[in-house]
C-alpha positions in Angstrom: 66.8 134.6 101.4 66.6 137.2 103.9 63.9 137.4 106.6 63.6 139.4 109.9 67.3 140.7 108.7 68.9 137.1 109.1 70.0 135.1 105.9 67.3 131.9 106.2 68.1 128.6 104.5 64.3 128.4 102.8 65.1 124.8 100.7 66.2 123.2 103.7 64.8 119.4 104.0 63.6 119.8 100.3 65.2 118.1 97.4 64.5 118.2 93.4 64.8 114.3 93.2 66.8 111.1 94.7 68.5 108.5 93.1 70.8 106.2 93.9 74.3 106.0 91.6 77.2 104.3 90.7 79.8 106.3 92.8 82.0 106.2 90.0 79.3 108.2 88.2 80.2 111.3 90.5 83.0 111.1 89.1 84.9 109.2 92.3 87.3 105.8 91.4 89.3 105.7 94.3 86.7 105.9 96.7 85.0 103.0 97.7 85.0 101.1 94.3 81.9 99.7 93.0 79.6 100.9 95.8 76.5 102.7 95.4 75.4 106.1 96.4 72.2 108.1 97.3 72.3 111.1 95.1 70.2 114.2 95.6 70.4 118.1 95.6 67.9 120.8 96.1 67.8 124.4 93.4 69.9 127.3 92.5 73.7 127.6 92.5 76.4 130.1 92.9 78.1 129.9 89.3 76.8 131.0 86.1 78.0 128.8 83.9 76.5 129.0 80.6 77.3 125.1 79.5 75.4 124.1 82.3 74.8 120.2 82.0 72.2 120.5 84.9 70.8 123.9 84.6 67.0 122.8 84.8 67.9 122.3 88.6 70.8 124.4 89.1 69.2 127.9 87.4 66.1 126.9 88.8 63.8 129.7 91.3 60.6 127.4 90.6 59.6 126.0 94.5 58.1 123.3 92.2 61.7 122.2 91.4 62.0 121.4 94.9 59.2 118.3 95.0 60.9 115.9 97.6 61.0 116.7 100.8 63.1 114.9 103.4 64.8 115.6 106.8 68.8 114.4 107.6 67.6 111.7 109.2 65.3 110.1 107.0 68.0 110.3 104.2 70.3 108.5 106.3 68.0 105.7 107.1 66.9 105.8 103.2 70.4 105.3 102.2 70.6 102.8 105.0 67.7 100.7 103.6 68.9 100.4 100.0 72.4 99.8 101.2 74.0 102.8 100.1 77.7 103.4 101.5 77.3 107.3 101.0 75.1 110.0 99.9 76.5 112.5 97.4 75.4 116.2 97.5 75.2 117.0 93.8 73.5 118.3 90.8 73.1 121.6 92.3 76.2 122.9 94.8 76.0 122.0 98.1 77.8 124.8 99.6 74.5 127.2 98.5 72.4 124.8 101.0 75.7 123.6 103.0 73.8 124.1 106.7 71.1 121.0 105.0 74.0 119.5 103.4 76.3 119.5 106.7 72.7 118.2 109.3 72.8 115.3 106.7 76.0 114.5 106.6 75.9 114.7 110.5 72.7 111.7 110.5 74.5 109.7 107.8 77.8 109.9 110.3 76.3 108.5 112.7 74.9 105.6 110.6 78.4 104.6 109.3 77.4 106.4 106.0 79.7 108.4 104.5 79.5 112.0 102.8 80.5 113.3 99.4 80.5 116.8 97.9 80.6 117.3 94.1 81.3 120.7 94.2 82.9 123.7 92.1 84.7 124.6 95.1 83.7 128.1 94.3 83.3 129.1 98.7 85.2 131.4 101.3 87.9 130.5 103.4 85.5 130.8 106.9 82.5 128.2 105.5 85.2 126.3 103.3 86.8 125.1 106.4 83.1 124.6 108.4 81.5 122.8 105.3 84.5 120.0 105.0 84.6 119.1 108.4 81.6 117.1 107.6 82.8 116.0 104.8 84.4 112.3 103.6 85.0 112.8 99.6 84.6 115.8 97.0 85.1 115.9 93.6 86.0 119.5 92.4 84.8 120.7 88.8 88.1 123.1 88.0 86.4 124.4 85.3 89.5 125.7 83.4 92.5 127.2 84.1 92.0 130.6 83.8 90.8 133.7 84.8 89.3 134.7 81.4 87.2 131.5 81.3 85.6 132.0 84.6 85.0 135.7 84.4 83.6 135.3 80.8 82.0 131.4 80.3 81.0 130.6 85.1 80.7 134.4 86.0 83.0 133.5 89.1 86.6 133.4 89.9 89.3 131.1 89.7 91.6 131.6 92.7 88.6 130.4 95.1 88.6 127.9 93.5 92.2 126.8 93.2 92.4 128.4 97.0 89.7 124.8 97.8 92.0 122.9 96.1 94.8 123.6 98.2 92.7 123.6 101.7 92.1 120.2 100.3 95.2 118.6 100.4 96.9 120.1 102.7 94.7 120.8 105.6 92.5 118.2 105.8 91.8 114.1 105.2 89.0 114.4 102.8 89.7 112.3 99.9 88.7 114.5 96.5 89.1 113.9 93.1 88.8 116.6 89.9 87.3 117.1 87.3 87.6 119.0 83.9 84.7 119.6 80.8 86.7 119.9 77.9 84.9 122.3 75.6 86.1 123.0 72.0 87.7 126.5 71.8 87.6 127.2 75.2 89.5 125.9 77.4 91.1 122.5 75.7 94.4 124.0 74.5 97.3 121.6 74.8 99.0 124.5 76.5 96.0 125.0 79.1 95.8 121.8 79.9 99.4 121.0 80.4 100.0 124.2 82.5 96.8 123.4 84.6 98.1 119.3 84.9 102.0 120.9 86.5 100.1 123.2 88.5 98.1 120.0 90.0 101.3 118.1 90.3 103.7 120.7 92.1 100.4 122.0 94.0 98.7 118.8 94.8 101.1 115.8 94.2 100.3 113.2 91.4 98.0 110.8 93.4 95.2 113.4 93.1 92.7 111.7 90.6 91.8 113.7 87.7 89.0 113.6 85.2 88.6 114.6 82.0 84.3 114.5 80.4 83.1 115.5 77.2 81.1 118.3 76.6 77.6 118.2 74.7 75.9 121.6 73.5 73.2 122.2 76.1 72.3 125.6 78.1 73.1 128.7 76.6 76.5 127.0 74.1 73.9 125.4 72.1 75.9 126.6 68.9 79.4 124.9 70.5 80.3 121.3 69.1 80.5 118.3 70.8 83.8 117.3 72.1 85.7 114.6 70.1 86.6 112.0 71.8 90.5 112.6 70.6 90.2 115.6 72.4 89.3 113.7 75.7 92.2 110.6 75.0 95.1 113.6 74.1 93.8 115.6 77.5 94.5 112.6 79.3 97.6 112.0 77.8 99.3 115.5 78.6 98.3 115.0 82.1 100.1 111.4 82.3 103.2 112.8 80.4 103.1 115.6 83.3 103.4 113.1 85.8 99.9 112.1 87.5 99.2 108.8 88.4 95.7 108.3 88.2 93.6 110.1 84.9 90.4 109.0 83.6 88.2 110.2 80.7 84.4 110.9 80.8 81.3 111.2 78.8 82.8 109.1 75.8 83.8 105.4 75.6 87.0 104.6 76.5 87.4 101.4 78.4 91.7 101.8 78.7 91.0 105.7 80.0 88.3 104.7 82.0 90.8 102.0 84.3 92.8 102.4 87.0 96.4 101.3 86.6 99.2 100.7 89.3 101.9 103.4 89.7 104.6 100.7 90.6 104.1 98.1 87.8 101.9 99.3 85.5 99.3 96.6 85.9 95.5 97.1 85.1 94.0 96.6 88.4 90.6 98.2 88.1 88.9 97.9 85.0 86.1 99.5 84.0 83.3 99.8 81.3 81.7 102.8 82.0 80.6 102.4 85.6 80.5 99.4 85.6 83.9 97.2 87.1 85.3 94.1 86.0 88.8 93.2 87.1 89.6 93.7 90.4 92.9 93.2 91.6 93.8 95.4 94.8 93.6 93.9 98.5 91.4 95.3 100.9 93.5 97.8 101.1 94.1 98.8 97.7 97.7 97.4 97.3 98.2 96.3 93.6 98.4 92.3 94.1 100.6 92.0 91.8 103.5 94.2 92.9 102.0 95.6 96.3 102.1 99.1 95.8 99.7 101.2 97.7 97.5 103.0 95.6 95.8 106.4 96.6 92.6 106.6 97.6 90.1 104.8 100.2 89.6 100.7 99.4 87.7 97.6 101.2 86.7 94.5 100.1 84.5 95.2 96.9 81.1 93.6 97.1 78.7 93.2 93.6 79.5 96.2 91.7 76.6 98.5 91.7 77.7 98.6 87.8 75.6 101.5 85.4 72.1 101.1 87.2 70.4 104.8 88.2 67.4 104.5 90.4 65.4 107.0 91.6 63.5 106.7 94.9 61.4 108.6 96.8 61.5 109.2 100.7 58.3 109.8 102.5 58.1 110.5 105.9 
């Protein structure tokens, strides 16, 4: 909001919640498989979307929204204590509360804890390239692939958002997956998907991870149907047919979309069910052992998979 004529950051050091994730849940598979996550965003957002999935905090102007209160450096020792390789910035997005956002980030650095965005990438060029510096991961909700959907369904834009995309890749060494909510009759079109999976490829390369969830009527598309699952697996399908590596399915079950396969042989080396992984067969540094392809993404030695557990903590100073 604005006071004495400067714009002031009024949530900052106040959260709606924490909880601590599966950081497959974000949705992120090739980053640091298996390992858990301290999740938490504050109210409000940039986008309206009308299928909002989290629009009790993301719509929200009630200060009561914002319960939790926590400084950068008492996340970082929280995330610390419960043995959380990174905090994600989500359910709200965290460019709206970015100078919070980038002060954690910042504290968690300098525990050896690392940073994730899930973002719409929906930001300027100036703070886009301010905001990622802190960052060590994003995944990006492309929300469609075109212009009509954003300006009718997100009231927003989506060159921004393909404009973050390309920053992204090319100009920095933040590892980022996407992800897409299919919804029926709007933006699920073989044709739309397959024109926004060649975009991806010739734009981004095929070792950009992309995921495709299941919508569920909620917000203002109440009257819209679920998305069938064949919707989801065909999705998925066009994308691999376009020539990307790594494409995952969301929201239904699907234990063959849900696992990570090696580009060079074709192996199953991460399996999952849900969030939780089974199989693992990459090194330390993610080279299939069975062929020793390198695939994309950042790998150590997996522990004890966090598997589907969601715990919510609180922080007190």
């Amino acid at each position: 909001m604005a006071e004495h004529g400067q714009i002031v950051l009024t949530s900052y050091g106040r959260s709606s919640g924490f909880c601590i994730d599966p950081i497959e849940k974000k949705p992120l598979n090739h980053f640091y498989p298996g390992s858990s996550v301290l999740s938490f965003g504050t109210a409000g957002c940039n986008l309206g979307c009308k299928f909002c999935q989290n629009w009790s905090i993301s719509k929200s102007r009630e200060i009561d929204t914002l319960g939790s209160t926590a400084m950068p450096e008492q996340i970082a020792r929280a995330a610390q204590q419960h043995g959380c390789d990174s905090i994600a910035f989500t359910y709200n997005d965290p460019v709206i509360f970015m100078e919070y956002a980038m002060d954690c980030a910042d504290a968690c650095h300098a525990h050896g804890i690392h940073s994730v965005a899930v973002s719409a990438g929906y930001i300027c060029d100036a703070p886009r390239q301010v905001f990622y510096q802190k960052m060590d991961a994003a995944n990006i909700d492309l929300k469609a692939f075109t212009e009509h959907f954003y300006h009718k369904i997100c009231s927003g834009h989506l060159a921004p958002v393909l404009d973050t995309l390309l920053y992204l890749r090319h100009e920095t060494r933040v590892w980022f997956e996407i992800t897409t909510l299919l919804i029926p009759g709007e933006n699920d079109s073989p044709a739309e998907i397959e024109a926004m999976s060649r975009w991806i490829m010739d734009n981004l390369g095929p070792d950009i991870p992309l995921h495709f969830s299941a919508f569920h009527p909620d917000f203002k598309m109440m009257d819209t149907p679920p998305t069938p699952p064949a919707t989801v697996k065909r999705a998925r399908q066009i994308a691999l047919d376009a020539g990307l590596n790594y494409v995952y399915v969301g929201n239904i079950f699907d234990e063959a979309g849900d696992s990570t396969y090696c580009p060079g042989c074709g192996t199953r080396v991460i399996t999952r069910n849900w969030y939780a992984l089974g199989d693992y067969e990459l090194t330390d540094k993610g080279c299939c052992q069975h062929c020793g392809y390198q695939l994309a993404g950042r790998f150590t030695t997996p522990g004890e998979s966090f598997g589907r557990r969601r715990i919510p903590i609180r922080i007190s100073a």
